[in-house]
N, C-alpha and C positions, 0 to 999 in steps of 0.2 A: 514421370513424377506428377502426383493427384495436385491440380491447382489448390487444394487447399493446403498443399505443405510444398514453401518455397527454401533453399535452404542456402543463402548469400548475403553478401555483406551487407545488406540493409536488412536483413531479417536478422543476423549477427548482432549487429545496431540495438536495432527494435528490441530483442530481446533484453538486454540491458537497461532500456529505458526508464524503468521503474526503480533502479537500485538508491533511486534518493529518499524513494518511501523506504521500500526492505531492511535495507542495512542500518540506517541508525537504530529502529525499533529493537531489530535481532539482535545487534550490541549490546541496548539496556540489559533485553532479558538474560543475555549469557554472562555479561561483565557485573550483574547489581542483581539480576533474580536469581543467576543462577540455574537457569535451564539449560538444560544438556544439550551442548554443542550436538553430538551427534545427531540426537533427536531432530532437532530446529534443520538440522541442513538438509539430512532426507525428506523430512514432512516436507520441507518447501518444495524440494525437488521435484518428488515423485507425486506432488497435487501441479505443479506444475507440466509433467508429461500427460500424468492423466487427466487433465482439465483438455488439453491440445489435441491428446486424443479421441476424447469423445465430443467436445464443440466444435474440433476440426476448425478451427479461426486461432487469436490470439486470443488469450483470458487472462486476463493480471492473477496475478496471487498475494497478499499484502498480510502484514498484518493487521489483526484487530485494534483499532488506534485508539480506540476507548480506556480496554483492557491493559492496551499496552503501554500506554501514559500513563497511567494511576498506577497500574504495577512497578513501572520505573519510578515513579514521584516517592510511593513508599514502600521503597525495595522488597517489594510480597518475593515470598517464598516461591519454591516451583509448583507447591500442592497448591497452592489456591488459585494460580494460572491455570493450569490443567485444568481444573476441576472446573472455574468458567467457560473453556475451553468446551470439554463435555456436557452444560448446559446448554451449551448458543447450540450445539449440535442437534441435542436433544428439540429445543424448542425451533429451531429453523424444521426440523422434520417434521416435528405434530402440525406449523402450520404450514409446510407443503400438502401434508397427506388431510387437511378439513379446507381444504382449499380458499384458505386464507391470503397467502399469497396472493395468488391470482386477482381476489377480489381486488385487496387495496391497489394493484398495479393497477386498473380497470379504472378505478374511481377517480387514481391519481392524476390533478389536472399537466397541463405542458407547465404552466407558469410558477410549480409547487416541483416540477420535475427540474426545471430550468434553475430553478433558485437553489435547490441542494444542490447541486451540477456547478453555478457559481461560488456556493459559500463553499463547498471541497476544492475547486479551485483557488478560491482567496487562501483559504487554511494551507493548501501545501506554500504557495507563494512568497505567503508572508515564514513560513517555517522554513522555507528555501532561503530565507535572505537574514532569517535569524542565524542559520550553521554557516554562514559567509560572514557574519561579523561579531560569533563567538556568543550569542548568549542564548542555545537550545537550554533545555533543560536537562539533558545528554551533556552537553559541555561544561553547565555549571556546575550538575554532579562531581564532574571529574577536576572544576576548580583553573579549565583552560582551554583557550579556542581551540587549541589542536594537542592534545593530551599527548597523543604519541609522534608527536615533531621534535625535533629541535629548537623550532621556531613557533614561540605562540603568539610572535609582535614583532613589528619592526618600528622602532621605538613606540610612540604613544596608540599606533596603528595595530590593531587584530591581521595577524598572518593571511586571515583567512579573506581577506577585502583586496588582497594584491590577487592570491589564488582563484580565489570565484569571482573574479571581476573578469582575469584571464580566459578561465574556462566559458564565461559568459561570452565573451569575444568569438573563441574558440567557434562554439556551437554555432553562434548567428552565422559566423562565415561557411561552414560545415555541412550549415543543417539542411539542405535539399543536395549534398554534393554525391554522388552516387558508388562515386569512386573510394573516398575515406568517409564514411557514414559519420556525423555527429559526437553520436553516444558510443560507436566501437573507438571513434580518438580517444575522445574524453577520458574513459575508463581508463584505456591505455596512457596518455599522460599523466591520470590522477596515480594511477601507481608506481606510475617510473618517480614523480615528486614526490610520493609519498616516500619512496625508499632511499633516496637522493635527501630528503631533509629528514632522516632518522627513523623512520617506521621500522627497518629493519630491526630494531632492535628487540622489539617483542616477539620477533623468531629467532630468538637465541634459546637455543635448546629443542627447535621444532624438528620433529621428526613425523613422516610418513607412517602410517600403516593400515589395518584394515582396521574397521569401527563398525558396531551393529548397536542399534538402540537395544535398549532392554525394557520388556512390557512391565508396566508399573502397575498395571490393576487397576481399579476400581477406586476413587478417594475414600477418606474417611465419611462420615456421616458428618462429623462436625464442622468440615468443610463447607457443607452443599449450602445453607442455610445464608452464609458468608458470602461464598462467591455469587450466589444467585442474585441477591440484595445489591452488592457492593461493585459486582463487574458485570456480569449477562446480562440483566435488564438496561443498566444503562446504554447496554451497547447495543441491546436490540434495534430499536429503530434507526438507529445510523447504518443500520446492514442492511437492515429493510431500503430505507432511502436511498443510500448509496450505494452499496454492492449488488442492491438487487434492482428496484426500478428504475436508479440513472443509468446504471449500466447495461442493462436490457433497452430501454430508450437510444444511448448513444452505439450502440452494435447495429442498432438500425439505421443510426446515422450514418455508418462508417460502411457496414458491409449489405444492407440493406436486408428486405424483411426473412429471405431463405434464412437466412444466417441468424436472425435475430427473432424466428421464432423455434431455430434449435436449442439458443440461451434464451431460456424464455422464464420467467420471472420463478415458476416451480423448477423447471431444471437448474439454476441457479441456485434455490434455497436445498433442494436437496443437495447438489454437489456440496456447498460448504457444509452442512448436516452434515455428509455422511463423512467428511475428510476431517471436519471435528470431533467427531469420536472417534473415531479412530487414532490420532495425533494423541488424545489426551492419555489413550489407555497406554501409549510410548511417551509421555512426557513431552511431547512436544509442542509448541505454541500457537495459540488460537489462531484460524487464518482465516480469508475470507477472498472474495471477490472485491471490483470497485472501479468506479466510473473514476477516479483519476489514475488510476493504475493503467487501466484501457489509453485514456487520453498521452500516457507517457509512450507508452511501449507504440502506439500508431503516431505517437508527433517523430518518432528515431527511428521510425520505417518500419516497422511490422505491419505485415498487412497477411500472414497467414498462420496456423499452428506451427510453422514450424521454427518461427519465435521460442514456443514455448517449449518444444525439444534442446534444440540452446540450450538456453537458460536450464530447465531441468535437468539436465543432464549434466551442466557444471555443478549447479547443487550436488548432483545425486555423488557425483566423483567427490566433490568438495566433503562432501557428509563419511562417505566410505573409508578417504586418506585423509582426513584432518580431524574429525569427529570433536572430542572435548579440546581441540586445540583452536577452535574456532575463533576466540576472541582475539588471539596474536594474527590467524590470517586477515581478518574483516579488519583489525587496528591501522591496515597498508596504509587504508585509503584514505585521502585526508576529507574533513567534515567540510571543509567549506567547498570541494568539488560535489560533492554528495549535494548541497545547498545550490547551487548552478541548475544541475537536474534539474532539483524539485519547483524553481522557481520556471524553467521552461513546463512540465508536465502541469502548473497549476494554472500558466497564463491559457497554456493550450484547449483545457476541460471551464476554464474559466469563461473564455471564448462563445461557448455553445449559445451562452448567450442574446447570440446576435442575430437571431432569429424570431427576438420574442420584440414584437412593433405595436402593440395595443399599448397605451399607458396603464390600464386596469391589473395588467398579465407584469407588468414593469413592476408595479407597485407592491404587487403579491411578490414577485422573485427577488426584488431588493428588501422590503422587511423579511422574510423570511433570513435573509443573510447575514439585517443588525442583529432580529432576534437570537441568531445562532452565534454574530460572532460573541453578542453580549453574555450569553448563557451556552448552551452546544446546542450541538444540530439536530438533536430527539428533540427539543423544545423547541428550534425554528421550524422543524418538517413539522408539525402539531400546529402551531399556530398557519403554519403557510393554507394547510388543509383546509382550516377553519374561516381565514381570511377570501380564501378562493371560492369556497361557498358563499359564503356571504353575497361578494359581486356577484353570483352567478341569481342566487334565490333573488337578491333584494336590489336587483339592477342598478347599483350603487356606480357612481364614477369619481376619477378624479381629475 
């Protein structure tokens, strides 16, 4: 067996680790946009074998958080999903192939890498502790901490503060145990309570069988205009920042430089390129890479591809035998377990931080994080850029 593909119950773990980002997002889009189960669970799947397969390490796969907030917030259709979708494609590719990419990862300082690296840690953290006491914007969509429980309170108390306080327990005692991995309990408890306080009931009627996506073409014209303005650009530089130079950065940190100049800032923006158009021309949902997707799936033990075999391959099953039935499978699991995860994957990527000992380099990575969390993180990475030059040109301190 090639040391880059290890295949046990810490790589089992590992692979799961990210499901507090994945699953709620895939929810919106299937349960409020409307995108095809079937689509959504191969795309993920099979970018997730073939990510494993060709960086040969562990590579998250996440959704686009940009895209995928604002298309939940105002339930967009599935054509204007897609159709951003096939933008970010498009434009990750033109600047892999004028070697864009490359530059800004080159210019980009540690203190400007550090600080998106934190504000994506803070962001899952704080979103991790919002699904444990009922007010995502997933949950208030649906009008309750746990839509599909029995139980959405126990008296004046959110269900979900008994649940993810538990599984928060759970993990800390768990989480270096080699024997019952973390994140393979966890998931496993979250669905035995999920089905034990009522989930079951959105598989009444569920039935098995085989599912294939169906190619949707090409968007309208009237689209592109739309999506471009409205979702691709905004999302662009949070891909740039975080799917592509913290996560290139933190591959370094984790598996060192062999590994982390196979992900290397162009092969990263073409992988997501080219698994974006393709997904979009099947209806499937934008994906990407990302520095806290990496930090979840190696804090629950992935340490090779062959995490992302796992995982891929439950997808790819999941997609084949559940297809349009997706929203009753993914409704098991309860939101505030999902919120547990996200709160360990954000402290973990959150962390990296502790490396950066200048006050100068401090100063840069923590404004970068107000300005992000005040406005988003295209507007802190911009400013952090700008802030890091500054001390660098004009030997400023603090």
């Amino acid at each position: 067996m090639s040391a880059d593909f290890r295949f046990d119950r810490r790589e089992l773990a590992g692979s799961l680790g990210d499901l507090g980002t994945l699953l709620p997002i895939a929810m919106g889009m299937v349960l409020i946009c409307g995108i095809d189960g079937t689509a959504l669970l191969l795309g993920v799947g099979v970018y997730y074998l073939l990510s494993g397969l060709y960086f040969r390490t562990t590579v998250p796969i996440q959704p686009m958080k940009v895209i995928g907030a604002y298309a939940i917030a105002r339930a967009l259709g599935p054509e204007q999903i897609t159709t951003a979708g096939l933008w970010m494609g498009v434009l990750l590719l033109g600047l892999a192939a004028i070697g864009a990419v490359q530059w800004l990862a080159r210019l980009t300082p540690k203190p400007v890498v550090r600080g998106v690296q934190l504000t994506t840690g803070v962001l899952l953290l704080t979103e991790g502790v919002r699904f444990m006491i009922g007010t995502s914007r997933l949950q208030a969509i649906h009008g309750s901490a746990e839509p599909f429980l029995f139980l959405s309170s126990l008296g004046p108390v959110p269900i979900g503060v008994f649940l993810g306080g538990a599984a928060v327990i759970l993990i800390l005692l768990l989480l270096d145990n080699r024997l019952a991995p973390a994140g393979l309990v966890v998931v496993l408890v979250g669905i035995a309570v999920g089905l034990a306080l009522g989930g079951y009931r959105e598989l009444a009627g569920f039935r098995l069988g085989i599912h294939l996506p169906t190619p949707i073409g090409l968007p309208d014209t009237s689209m592109l205009a739309l999506a471009l303005v409205s979702l691709a650009l905004p999302q662009l530089p949070m891909t740039l920042g975080n799917a592509i130079i913290a996560q290139h950065d933190l591959t370094r940190d984790y598996f060192g430089d062999q590994v982390a100049d196979r992900a290397s800032p162009r092969a990263l923006a073409v992988s997501m390129g080219l698994a974006n158009v393709v997904c979009a021309l099947f209806g499937g949902m934008p994906m990407c890479h990302g520095a806290g997707g990496l930090a979840a799936h190696y804090r629950f033990g992935a340490r090779t591809a062959g995490s992302n075999l796992f995982i891929g391959g439950l997808f790819v099953v999941a997609g084949l035998l559940v297809g349009d039935q997706a929203a009753a499978l993914l409704s098991v699991f309860p939101f505030s377990v999902l919120g547990a995860m996200l709160v360990f994957a954000g402290a973990q990527l959150a962390l990296q931080i502790r490396d950066v000992t200048e006050r100068a380099d401090l100063f840069v990575a923590l404004t970068l994080l107000g300005v992000s969390l005040a406005s988003n993180l295209a507007v802190g990475f911009a400013v952090g850029l700008v802030l890091a030059a500054a001390f660098r040109l004009f030997r400023l301190r603090v």
